[in-house]
C-alpha positions as CSV (number, residue, x, y, z in Angstrom):
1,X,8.3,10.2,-8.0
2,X,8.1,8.4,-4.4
3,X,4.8,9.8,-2.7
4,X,4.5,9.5,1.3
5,X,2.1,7.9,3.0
6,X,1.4,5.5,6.2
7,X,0.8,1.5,5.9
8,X,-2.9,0.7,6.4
9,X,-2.1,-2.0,8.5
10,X,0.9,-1.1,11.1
11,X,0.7,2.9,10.2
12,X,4.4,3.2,9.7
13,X,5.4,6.0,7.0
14,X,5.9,4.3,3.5
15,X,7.1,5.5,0.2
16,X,4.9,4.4,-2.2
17,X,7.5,4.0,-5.6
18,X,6.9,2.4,-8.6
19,X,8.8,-0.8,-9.7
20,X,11.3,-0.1,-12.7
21,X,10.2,-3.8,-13.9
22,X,6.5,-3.8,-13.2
23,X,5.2,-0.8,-13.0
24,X,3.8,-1.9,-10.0
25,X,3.2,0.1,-6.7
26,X,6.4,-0.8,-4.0
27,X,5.9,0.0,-0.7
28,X,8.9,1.0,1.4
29,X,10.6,2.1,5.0
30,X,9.9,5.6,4.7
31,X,13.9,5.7,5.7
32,X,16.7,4.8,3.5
33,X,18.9,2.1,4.7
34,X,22.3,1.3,3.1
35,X,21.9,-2.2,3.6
36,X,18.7,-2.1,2.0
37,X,18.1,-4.1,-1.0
38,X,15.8,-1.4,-3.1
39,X,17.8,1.5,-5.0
40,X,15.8,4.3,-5.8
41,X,17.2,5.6,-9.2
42,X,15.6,7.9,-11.8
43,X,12.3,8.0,-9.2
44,X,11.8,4.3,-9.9
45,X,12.6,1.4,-7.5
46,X,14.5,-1.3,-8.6
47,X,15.2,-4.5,-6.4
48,X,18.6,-5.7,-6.3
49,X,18.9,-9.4,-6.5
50,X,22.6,-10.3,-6.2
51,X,22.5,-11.5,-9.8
52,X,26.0,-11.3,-11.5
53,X,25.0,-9.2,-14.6
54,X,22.3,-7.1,-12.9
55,X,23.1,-3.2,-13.5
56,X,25.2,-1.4,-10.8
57,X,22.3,1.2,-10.3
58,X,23.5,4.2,-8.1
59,X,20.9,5.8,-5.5
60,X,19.6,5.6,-1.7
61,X,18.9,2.0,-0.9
62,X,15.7,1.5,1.2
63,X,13.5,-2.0,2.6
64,X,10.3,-3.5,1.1
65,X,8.2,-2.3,3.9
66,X,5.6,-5.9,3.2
67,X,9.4,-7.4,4.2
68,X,9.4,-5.1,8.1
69,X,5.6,-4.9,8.8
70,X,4.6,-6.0,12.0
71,X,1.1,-6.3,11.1
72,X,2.0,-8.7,8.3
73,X,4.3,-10.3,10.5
74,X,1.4,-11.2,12.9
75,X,-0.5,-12.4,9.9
76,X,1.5,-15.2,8.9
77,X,2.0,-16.5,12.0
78,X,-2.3,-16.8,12.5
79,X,-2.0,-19.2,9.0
80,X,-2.1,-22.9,9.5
């Protein structure tokens, strides 16, 4: 199940969700989005790739938050 939560490094709310492929930790825009490219099914997150023969999963659709963060956004443009 999602758990709530605020990003360490711009303090936006996040759902933290775990990845239907990895088992990793996901975070996300606390908000759904219907043009996001996440869907929430069955508590897990599962990112949609456009691939032909990937699953039609039903569910909210929500944004990678790494994908929105200002914070990380300010950190790539400091790199070289």
């Amino acid at each position: 199940m999602p758990e709530k939560g605020n990003c360490r490094s711009c303090g936006r709310p996040v759902l933290w969700v775990r990845s239907g492929v990895t088992g990793c930790l996901l975070p996300l825009d606390a908000e759904p989005d219907e043009e996001g490219n996440v869907v929430l099914a069955d508590g897990l997150a599962y990112t949609l790739t456009g691939d032909l023969f990937e699953p039609q999963l039903e569910g909210p659709r929500y944004f990678n938050h790494m994908a929105n963060c200002v914070a990380n956004a300010k950190r790539k443009e400091k790199k070289p």
